[in-house]
Every structure is written in structure tokens, then in C-alpha cells.
C-alpha positions as CSV (number, residue, x, y, z in Angstrom):
1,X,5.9,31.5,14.3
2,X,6.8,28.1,12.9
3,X,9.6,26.0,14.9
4,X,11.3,24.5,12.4
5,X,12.5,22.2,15.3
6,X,9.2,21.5,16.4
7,X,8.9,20.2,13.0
8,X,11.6,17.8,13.0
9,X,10.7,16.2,16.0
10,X,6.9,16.0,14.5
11,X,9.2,14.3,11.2
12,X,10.9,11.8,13.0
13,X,7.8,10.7,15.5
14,X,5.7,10.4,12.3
15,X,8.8,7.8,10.9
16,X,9.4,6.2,14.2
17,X,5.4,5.3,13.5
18,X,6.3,4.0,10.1
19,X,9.0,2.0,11.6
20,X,7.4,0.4,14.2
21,X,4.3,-0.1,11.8
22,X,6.7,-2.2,9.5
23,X,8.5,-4.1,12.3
24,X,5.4,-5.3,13.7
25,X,3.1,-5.8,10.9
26,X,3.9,-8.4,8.1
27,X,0.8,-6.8,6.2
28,X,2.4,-3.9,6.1
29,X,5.4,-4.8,5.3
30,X,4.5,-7.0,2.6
31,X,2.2,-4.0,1.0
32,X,4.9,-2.1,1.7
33,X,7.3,-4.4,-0.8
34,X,4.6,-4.6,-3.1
35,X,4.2,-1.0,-3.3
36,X,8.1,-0.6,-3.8
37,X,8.3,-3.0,-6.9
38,X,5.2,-1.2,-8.2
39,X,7.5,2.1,-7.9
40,X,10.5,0.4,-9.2
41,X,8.6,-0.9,-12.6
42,X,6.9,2.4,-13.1
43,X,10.2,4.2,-13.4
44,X,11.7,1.2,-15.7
45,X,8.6,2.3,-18.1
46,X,9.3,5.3,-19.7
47,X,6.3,5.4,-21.8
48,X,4.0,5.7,-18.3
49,X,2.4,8.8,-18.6
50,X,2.5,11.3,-15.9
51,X,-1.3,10.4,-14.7
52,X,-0.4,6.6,-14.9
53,X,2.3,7.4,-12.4
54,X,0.0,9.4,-10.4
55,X,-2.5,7.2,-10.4
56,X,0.0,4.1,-8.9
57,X,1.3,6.7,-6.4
58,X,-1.6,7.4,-4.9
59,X,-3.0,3.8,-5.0
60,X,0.6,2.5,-3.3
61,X,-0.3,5.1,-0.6
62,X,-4.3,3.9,-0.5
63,X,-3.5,1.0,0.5
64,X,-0.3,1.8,2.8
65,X,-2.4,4.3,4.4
66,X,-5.3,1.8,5.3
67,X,-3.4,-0.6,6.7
68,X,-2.0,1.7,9.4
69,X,-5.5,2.8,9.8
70,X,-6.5,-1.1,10.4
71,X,-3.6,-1.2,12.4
72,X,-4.8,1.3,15.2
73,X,-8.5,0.5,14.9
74,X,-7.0,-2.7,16.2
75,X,-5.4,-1.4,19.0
76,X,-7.8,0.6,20.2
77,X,-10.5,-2.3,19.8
78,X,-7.9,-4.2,22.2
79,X,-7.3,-1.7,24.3
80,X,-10.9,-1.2,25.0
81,X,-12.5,-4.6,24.8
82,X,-9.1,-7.1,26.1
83,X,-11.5,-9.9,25.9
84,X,-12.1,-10.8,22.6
85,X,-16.1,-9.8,21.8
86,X,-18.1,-10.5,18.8
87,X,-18.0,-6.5,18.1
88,X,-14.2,-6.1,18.9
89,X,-14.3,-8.9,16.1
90,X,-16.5,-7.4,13.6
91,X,-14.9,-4.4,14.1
92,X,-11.4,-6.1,12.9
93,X,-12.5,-8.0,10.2
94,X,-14.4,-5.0,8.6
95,X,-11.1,-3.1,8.7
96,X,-9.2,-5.8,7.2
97,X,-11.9,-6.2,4.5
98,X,-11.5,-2.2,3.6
99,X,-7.8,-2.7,3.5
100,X,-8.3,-6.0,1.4
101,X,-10.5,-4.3,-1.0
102,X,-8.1,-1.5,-1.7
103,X,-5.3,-4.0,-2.1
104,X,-7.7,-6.1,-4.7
105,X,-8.8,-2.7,-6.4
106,X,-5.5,-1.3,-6.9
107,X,-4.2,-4.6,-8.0
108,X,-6.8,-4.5,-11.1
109,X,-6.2,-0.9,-11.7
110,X,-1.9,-1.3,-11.8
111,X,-3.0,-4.1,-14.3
112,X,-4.8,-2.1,-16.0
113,X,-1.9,0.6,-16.0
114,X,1.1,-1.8,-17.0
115,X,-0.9,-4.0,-19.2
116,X,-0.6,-1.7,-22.6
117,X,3.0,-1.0,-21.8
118,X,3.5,-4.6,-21.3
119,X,1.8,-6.3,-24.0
120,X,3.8,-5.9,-26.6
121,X,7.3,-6.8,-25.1
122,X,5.1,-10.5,-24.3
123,X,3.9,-10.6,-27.7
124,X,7.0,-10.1,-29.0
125,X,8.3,-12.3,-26.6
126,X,5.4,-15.3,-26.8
127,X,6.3,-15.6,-30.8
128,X,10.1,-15.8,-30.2
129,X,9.2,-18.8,-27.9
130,X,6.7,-20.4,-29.8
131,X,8.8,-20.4,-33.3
């Protein structure tokens, strides 16, 4: 049988994660802002189509997602290895290059996104300025 209580206390542990994720990682938090004005523009562009908005949803979570992945990698590293090793090291900068790829790859790909929609608004734009 399902506890539906069960499930609200497996709710609110997974946000206290999120919350103590954000207040003590300034990665995160700044993805996290990113990721919000991503949202925020894709809903001011009606002409998005539905895979578009897919598409930025699931890249906004990518990247959200890696980072608290990076995030415990890191605390496990230090929780194993206190001292800081060569491996503990390696270990932490190849989880912050994953999470730095996915930020750089879903950068290009938003571009790619917005850049039809927004085009012709800065065309328009660039001509009223330049006459």
C-alpha cells in the first residue's frame, strides 16, 4: 500500500536537499538563476514550439541535475580522502568539467533555440537605430 505520508516526508527531504544545495553552492545557485530567466523568456515567446520548450526544460534540469551530482561526488571525495590527494583532485575537477560542459552545451543549444525567434525583433531593431 502507498503512504501518502510517507510520500510527503520523501517530498519535503528531497526540497530540504534542494535548499541546502542552493544555500551552499553559488554554482548552483547561479545555474539555478540562469535556468529561471531561461524559463521566464521561453514563456514571453509564444512562437516557441512545444519541442523548443522541451528541449530548454530538460537542458535547465541537465545542468541543475549535474551540479548536485558534482556537489556530492565532492563530499564524498572529502569525506573519504580529508587530505587533499592528487585523485580526490582529479576526481573534482572532472566533475566540474562534466557540469561545465553541460552548462557550455546548453548555452549553444538555447542560442540556437531563441536565435530565430529573436532575430527579427533585432533586425528590426538594429535598422531603427542605424537610420
Amino acid at each position: 500500500m502507498i503512504s501518502l505520508a510517507q510520500f510527503r516526508r520523501s517530498i519535503r527531504h528531497a526540497l530540504e536537499g534542494i535548499v541546502q544545495i542552493a544555500d551552499e553552492e553559488q554554482s548552483f545557485r547561479i545555474q539555478f538563476f540562469a535556468g529561471a530567466g531561461v524559463l521566464g523568456l521561453m514563456f514571453a515567446m509564444p512562437s516557441l514550439q512545444i519541442w523548443e520548450r522541451i528541449a530548454l526544460i530538460l537542458l535547465i534540469a541537465m545542468v541543475l541535475i549535474l551540479e548536485i551530482i558534482n556537489s556530492i561526488v565532492e563530499r564524498f571525495a572529502d569525506a573519504l580522502e580529508p587530505k587533499v590527494s592528487p585523485m580526490v583532485k582529479d576526481v573534482k575537477d572532472m566533475m566540474a568539467g562534466a557540469v561545465l560542459l553541460s552548462a557550455i552545451a546548453s548555452a549553444i543549444i538555447g542560442a540556437l533555440i531563441f536565435w530565430p525567434h529573436i532575430h527579427p525583433t533585432l533586425s528590426i531593431l538594429w535598422k531603427m537605430v542605424v537610420l
